[in-house]
VOROMAR-407769 format. One record per atom (N, C-alpha, C): residue in one letter; x, y, z. Coordinates in steps of 0.05 Angstrom, whole numbers, padded with zeros to 5 digits, always signed. Atoms other than C-alpha are relative to their C-alpha. Example, Ala and Ser with C-alpha at 12.3 -4.5 7.8 and 13.67 -1.06 7.14 Angstrom:
// VOROMAR-407769
a+00018-00024+00000a+00246-00090+00156a+00018+00024+00000s-00016-00024-00001s+00273-00021+00143s-00015+00022+00014
//
This chain:
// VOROMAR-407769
x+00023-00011-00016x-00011+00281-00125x+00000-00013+00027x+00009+00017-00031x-00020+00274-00049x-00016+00016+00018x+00020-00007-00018x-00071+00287-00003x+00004-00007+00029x-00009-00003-00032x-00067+00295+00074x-00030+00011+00015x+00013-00003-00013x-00115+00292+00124x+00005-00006+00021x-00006-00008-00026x-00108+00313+00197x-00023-00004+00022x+00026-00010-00024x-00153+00313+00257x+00012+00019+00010x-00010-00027-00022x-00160+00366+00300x+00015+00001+00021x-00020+00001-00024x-00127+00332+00357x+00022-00018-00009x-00030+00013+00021x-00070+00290+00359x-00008-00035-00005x+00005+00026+00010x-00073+00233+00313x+00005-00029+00026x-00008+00032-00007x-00083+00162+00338x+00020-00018-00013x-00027+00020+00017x-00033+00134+00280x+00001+00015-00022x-00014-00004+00030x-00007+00152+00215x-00002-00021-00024x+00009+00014+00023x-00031+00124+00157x+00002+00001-00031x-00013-00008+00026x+00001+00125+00089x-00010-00021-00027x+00016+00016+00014x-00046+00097+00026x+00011+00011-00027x-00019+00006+00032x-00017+00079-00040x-00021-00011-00024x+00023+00016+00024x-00058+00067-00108x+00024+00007-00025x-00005-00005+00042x-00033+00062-00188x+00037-00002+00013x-00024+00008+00002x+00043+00029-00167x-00003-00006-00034x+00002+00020+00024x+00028-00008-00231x-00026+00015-00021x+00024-00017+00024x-00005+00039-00286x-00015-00010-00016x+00016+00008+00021x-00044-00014-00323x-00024-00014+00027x+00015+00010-00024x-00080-00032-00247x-00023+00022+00002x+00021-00031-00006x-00137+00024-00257x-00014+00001+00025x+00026+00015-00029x-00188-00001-00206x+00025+00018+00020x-00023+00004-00028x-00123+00004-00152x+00001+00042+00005x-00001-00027+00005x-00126+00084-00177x-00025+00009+00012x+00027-00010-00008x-00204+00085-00169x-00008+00005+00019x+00010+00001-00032x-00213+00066-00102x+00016+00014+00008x-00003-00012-00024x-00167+00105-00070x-00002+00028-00008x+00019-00027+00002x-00200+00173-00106x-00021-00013+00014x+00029+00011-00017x-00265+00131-00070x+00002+00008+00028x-00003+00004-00022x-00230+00136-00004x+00012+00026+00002x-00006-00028-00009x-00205+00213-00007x-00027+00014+00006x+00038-00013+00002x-00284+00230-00021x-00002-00007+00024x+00004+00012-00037x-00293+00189+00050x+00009+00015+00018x-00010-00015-00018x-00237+00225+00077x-00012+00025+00007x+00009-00025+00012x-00268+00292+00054x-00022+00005+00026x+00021+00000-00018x-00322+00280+00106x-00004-00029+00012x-00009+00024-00005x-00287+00222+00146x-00019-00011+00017x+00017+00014-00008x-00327+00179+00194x+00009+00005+00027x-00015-00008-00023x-00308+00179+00274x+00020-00021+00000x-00028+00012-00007x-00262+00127+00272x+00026+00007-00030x-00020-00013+00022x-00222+00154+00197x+00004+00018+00010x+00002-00027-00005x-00230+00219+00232x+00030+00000+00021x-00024+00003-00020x-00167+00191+00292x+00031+00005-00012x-00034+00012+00019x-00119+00179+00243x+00012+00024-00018x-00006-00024+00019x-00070+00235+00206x+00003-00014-00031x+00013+00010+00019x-00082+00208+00133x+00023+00016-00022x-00013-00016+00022x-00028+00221+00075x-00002-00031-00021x+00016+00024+00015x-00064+00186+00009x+00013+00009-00027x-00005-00010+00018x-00033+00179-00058x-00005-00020-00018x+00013+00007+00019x-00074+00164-00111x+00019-00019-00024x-00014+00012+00015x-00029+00147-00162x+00025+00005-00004x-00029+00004+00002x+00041+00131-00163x+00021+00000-00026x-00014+00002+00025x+00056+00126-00237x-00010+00002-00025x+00023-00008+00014x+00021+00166-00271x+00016-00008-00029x-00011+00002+00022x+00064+00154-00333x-00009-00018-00006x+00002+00037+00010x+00047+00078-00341x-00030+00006-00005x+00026+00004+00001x-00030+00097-00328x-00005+00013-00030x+00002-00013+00012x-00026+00150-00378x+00012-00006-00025x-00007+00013+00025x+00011+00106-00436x-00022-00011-00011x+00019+00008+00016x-00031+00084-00490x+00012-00029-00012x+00015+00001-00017x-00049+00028-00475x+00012+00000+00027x-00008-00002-00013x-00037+00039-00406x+00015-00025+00011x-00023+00021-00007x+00026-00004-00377x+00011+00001+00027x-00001+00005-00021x+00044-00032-00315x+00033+00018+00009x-00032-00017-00013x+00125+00005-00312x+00001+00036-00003x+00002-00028+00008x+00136+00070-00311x+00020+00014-00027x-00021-00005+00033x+00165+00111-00376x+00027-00001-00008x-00024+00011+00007x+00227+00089-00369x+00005-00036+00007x+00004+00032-00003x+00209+00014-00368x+00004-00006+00035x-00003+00015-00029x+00215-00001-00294x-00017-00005+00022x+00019+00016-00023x+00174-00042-00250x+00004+00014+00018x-00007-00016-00023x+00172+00012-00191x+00002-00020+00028x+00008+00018-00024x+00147-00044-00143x+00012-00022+00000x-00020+00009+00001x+00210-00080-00158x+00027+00015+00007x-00013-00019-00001x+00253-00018-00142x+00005+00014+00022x-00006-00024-00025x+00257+00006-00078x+00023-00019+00016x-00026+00008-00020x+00322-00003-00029x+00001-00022+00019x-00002+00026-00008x+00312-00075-00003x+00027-00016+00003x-00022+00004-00010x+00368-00110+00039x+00013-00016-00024x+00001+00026+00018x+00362-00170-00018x+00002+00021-00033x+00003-00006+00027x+00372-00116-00081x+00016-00009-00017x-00023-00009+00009x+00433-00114-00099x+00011-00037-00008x-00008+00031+00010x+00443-00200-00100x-00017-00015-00004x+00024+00021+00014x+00374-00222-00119x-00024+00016-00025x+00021-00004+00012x+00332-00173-00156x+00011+00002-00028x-00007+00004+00024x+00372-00174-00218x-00002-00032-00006x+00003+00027+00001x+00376-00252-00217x-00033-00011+00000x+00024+00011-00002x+00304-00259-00195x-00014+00008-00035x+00010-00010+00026x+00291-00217-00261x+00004-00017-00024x-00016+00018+00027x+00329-00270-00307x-00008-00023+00000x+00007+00039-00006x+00315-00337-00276x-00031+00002+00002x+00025+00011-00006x+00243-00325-00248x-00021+00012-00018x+00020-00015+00014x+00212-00279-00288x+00005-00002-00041x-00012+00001+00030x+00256-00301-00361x+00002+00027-00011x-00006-00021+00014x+00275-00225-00365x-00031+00010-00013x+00032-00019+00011x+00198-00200-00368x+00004+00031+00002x-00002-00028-00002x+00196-00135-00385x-00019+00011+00014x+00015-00011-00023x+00142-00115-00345x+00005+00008+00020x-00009+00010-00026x+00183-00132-00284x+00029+00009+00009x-00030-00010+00000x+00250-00101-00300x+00001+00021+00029x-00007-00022-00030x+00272-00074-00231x+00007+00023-00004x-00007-00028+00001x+00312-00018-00258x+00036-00004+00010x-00025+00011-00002x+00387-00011-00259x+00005+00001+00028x-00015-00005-00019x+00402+00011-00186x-00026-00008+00019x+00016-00012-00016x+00356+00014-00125x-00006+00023+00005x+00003-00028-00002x+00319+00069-00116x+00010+00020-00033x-00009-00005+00025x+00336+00084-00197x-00023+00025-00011x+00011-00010+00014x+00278+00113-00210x-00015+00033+00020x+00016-00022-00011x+00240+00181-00191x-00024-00007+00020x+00027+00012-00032x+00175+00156-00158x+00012-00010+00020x-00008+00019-00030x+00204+00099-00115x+00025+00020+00021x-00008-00027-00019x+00251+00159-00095x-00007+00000+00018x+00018-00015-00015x+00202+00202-00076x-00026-00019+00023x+00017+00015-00015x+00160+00143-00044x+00014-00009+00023x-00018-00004-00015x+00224+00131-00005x+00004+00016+00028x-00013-00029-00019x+00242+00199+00031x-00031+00008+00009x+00021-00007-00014x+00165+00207+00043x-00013-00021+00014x+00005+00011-00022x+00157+00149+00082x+00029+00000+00017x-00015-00009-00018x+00220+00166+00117x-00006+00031+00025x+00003-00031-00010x+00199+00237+00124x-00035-00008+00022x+00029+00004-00017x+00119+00218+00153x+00007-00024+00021x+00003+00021-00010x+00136+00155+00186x-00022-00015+00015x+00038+00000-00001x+00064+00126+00179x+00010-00031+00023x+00002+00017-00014x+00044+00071+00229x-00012-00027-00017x+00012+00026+00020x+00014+00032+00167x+00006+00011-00025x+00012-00001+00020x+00018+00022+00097x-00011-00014-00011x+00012+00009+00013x-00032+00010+00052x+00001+00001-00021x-00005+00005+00029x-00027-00009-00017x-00012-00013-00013x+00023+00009+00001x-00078-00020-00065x+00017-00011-00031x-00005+00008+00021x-00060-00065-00129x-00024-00023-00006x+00018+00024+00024x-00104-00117-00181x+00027-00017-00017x+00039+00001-00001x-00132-00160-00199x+00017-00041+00013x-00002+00031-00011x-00104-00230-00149x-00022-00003+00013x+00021+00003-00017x-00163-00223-00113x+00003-00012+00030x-00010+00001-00028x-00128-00227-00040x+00002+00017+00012x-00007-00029-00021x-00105-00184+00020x+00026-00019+00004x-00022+00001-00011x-00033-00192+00030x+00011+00015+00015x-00009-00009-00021x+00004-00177+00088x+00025-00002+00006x-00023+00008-00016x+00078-00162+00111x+00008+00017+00015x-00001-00018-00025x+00109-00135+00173x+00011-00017+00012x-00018+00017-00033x+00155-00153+00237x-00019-00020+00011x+00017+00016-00012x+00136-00204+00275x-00009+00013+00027x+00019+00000-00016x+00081-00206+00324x-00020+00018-00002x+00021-00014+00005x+00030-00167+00285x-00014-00014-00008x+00014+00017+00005x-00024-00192+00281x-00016+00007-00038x+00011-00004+00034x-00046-00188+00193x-00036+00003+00008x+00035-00002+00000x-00125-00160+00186x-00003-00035-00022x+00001+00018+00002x-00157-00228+00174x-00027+00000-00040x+00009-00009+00029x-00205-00202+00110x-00013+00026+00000x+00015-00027+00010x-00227-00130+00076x-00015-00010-00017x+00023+00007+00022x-00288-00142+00041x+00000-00027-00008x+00001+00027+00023x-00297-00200-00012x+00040-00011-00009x-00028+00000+00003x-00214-00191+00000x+00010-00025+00020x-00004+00009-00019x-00183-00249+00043x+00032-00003+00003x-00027+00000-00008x-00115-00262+00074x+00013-00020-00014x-00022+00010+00009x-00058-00294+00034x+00015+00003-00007x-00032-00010-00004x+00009-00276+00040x+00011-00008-00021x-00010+00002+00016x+00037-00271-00017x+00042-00006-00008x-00035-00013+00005x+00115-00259-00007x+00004+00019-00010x-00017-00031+00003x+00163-00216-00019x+00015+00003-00024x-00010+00009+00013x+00202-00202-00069x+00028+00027-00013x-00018-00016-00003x+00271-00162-00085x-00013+00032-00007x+00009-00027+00014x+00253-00091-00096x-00032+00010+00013x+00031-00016-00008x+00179-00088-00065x-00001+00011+00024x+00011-00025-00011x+00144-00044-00031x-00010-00022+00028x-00002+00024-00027x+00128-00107+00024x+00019+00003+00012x-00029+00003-00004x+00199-00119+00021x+00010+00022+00023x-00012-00031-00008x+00220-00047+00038x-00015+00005+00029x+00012-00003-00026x+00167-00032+00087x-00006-00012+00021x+00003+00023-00021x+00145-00091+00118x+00028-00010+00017x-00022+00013-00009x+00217-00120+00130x+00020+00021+00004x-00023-00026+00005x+00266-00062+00121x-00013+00016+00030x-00005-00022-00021x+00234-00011+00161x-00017+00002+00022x+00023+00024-00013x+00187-00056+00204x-00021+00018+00007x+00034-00016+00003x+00122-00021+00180x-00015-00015-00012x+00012+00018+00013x+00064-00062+00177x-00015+00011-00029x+00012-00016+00030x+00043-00061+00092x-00020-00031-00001x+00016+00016-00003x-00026-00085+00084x-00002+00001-00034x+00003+00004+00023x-00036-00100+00008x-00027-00007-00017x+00031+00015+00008x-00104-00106-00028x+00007-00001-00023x-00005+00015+00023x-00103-00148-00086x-00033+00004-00012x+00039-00005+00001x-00175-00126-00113x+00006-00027-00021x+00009+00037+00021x-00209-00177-00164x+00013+00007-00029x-00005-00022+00026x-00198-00135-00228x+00011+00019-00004x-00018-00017+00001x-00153-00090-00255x-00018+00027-00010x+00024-00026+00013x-00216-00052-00298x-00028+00000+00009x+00022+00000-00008x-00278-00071-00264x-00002+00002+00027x-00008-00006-00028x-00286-00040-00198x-00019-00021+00020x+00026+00017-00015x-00325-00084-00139x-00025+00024-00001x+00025-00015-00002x-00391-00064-00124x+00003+00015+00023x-00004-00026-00020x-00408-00004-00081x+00001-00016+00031x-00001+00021-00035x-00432-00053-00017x+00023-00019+00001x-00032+00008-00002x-00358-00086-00030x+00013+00023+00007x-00012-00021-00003x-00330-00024-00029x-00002+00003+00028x+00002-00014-00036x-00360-00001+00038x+00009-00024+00013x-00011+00012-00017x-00345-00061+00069x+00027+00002+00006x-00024-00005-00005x-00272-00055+00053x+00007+00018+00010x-00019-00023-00008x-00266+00009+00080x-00010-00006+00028x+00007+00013-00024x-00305-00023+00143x+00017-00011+00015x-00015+00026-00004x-00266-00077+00150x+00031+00023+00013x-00019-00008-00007x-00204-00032+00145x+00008+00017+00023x-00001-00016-00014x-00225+00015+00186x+00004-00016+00037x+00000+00015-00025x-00236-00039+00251x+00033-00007+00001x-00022+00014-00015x-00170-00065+00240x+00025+00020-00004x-00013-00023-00008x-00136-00002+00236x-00005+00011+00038x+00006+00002-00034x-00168+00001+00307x+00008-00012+00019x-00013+00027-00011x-00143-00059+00329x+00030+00004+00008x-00031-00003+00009x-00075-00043+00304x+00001+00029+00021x-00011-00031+00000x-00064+00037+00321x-00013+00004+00036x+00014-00019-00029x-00114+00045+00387x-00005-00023+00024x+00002+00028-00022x-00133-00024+00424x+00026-00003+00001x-00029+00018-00012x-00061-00050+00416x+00018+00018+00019x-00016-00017-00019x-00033+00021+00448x-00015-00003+00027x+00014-00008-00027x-00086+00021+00497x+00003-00026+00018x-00006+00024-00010x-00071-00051+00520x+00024+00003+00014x-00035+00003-00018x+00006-00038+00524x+00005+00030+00023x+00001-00031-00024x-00013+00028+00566x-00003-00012+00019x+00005+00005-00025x-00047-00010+00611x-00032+00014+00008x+00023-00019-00001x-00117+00033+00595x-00023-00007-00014x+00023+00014+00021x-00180+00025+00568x+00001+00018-00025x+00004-00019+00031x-00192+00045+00498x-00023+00022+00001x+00022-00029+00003x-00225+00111+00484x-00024-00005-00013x+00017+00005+00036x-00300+00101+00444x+00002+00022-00011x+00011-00016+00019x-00304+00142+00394x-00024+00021-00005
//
């Protein structure tokens, strides 16, 4: 499932939002159905941005009984995508760091599986100016991307700590690979969602430093003042 939202004029940035990598992360599913409803009747500053939102990424894992973090063919998706480091660390990282967790199994090839595919060729195909990616329950905001971006400093009750990278992710891939900044929310819980005034803040929060990022930083290197809203 994916959802797209446009303005009427021409976008300020491109913005590409990710929930349910990890099918036993419900919450990570919830909120970003929370944030299509928003879109639905966006705000003036959501309203700049062209907006392609996908709820859930694996629906197979969500939809196993009980629901499980790989998708139906055992594979960690968010270990799986085309990372420079696949091919001589993510099988090793799987053996030594993880003792062969099944949870975590990368998958035989890069790019092995159907989703991370299709999550592939559609950020090739959109080439969003951000991604966002919603997983549980570390209770952080992680951040990776080229250098000299500046990382949003906290969303909500969410704060900044960089987690790393790691063969096969979706950090990895975007942040470093195809130097697109990926902002990561680590909510608190995988089954208990924050509260609604958490909620709005995060989409507050995100929304300023999507501003920061997409419209102040062009309007700086223009040489112009920023537009208000």
């Amino acid at each position: 499932m994916l959802s797209e939202f446009k303005p009427p004029r021409e976008p300020k940035g491109r913005v590409l939002v990710i929930g349910g990598i990890h099918g036993d992360e419900l919450t990570a599913v919830s909120i970003v159905f929370r944030w299509i409803e928003l879109l639905q009747r966006p705000s003036a500053d959501a309203a700049q941005y062209h907006w392609r939102v996908v709820p859930l990424m694996n629906p197979d894992g969500l939809f196993a009984k009980p629901p499980r973090r790989v998708n139906a063919r055992g594979v960690d998706l968010n270990r799986n995508f085309p990372t420079d480091d696949w091919f001589a660390d993510a099988h090793r990282y799987w053996r030594v760091s993880t003792r062969r967790d099944p949870r975590r199994f990368p998958g035989t090839a890069p790019g092995s599986e159907p989703e991370s595919r299709w999550l592939h060729n559609e950020i090739r195909r959109f080439r969003p100016d951000v991604i966002v990616s919603v997983h549980a329950p570390h209770h952080v905001l992680d951040f990776d991307g080229p250098p000299g971006i500046d990382p949003p400093l906290r969303f909500g009750p969410l704060y900044l700590r960089p987690l790393g990278v790691y063969p096969g992710s979706l950090g990895n891939f975007g942040g470093l690979k195809e130097g697109i900044p990926v902002v990561t929310l680590e909510l608190p819980h995988a089954l208990k969602m924050p509260t609604d005034e958490e909620l709005a803040q995060v989409w507050r929060d995100m929304q300023q430093w999507l501003k920061t990022r997409l419209i102040d930083r062009k309007s700086a290197s223009s040489g112009t003042e920023p537009r208000i809203p």
